[in-house]
C-alpha positions as MATLAB code, in Angstrom:
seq = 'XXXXXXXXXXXXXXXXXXXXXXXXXXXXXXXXXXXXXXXXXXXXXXXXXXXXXXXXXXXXXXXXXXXXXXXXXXXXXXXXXXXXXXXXXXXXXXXXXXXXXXXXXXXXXXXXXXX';
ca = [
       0.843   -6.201    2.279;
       4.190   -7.388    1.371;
       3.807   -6.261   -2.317;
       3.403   -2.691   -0.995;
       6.688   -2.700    1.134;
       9.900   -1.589   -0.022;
      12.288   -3.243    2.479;
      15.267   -0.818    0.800;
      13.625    2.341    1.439;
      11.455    1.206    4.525;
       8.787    2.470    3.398;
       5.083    1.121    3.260;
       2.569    2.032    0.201;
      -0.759    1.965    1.680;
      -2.356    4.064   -0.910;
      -6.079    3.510   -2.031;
      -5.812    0.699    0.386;
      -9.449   -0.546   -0.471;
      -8.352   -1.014   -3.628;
      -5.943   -3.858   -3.288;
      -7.952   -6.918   -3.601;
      -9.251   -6.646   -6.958;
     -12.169   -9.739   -7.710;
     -12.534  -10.068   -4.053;
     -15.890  -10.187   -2.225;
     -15.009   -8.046    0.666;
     -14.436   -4.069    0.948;
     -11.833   -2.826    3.712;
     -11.614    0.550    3.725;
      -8.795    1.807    5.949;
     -11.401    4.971    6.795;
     -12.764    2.753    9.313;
     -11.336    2.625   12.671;
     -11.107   -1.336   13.414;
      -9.390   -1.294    9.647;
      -6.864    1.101    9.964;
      -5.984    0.090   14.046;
      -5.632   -4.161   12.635;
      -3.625   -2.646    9.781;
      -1.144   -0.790   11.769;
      -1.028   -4.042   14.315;
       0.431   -5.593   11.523;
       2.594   -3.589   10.728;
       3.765   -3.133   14.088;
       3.804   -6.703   14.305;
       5.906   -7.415   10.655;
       7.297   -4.227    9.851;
       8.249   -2.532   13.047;
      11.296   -1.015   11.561;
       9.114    1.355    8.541;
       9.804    4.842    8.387;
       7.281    5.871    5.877;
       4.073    5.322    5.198;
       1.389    6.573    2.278;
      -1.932    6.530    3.402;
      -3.268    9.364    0.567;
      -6.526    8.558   -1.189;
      -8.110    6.311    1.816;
     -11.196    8.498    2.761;
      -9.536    8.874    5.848;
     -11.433   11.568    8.141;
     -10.086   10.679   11.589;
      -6.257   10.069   12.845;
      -7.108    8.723   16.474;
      -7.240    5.031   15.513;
      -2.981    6.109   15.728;
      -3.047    7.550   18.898;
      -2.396    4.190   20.658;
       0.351    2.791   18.595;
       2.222    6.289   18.727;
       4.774    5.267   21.157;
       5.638    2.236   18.632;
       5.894    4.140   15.992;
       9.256    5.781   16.625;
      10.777    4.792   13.399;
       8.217    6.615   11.399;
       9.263    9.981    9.917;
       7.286   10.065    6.544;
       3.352   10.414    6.624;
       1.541   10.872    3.457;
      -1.810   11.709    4.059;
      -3.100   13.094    0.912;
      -6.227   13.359   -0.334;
      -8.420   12.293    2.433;
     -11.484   13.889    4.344;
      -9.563   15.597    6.998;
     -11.340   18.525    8.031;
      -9.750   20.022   10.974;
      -6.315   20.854   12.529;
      -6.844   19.171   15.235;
      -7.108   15.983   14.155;
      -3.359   16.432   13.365;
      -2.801   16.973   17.172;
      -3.232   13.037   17.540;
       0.153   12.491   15.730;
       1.758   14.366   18.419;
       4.924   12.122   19.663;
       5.215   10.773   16.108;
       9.017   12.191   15.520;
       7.523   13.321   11.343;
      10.344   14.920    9.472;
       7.577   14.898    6.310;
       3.986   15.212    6.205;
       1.999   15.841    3.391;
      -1.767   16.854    3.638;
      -2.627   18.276   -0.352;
      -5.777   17.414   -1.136;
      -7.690   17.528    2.550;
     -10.127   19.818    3.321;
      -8.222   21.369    5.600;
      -5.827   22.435    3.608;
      -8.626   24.052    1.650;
      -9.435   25.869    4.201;
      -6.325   27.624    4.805;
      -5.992   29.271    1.691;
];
């Protein structure tokens, strides 16, 4: 994941996650919820300090594999959720306590759906 951090910006490029081990044997999609809750372990665990993270173009349909790491993630003010499956408003509800500043949705159905 270190490739996909920019230490100068903070911020974390987690776009078309599955994507990132080319010739490998093994799919992780972040869509699923034991993927994306390891993932943001490690970040957590590496990266504590990261104020912006990209997770457009994962498939993602479902935000509460966040919802326990929320209170950790007080640094984060940039969420780029772009062109995933999320279909309803309130799946956004689960980032409630994340202090966002920027959050981009284009590309979801729910956005779709509001005209």
């Amino acid at each position: 994941m270190s490739d996909r951090y920019n230490p100068t910006t903070r911020a974390l490029n987690l776009s078309s996650f599955h994507n990132s081990f080319p010739g490998k044997s093994f799919y992780i999609p972040l869509s699923r919820s034991t993927v994306m809750q390891k993932v943001v372990e490690i970040i957590l665990e590496h990266i504590p300090e990261v104020v912006a993270i990209d997770l457009s173009n994962n498939q993602i349909f479902a935000l509460e594999p966040l919802v326990p790491y929320i209170d950790r993630l007080q640094n984060l003010t940039i969420l780029y959720l772009n062109n995933n499956k999320i279909t309803n408003m309130r799946y956004l509800s689960k980032l409630k306590g994340l202090p966002l500043v920027e959050l981009k949705m284009e590309g979801n159905v729910v956005c779709a759906d509001l005209g």
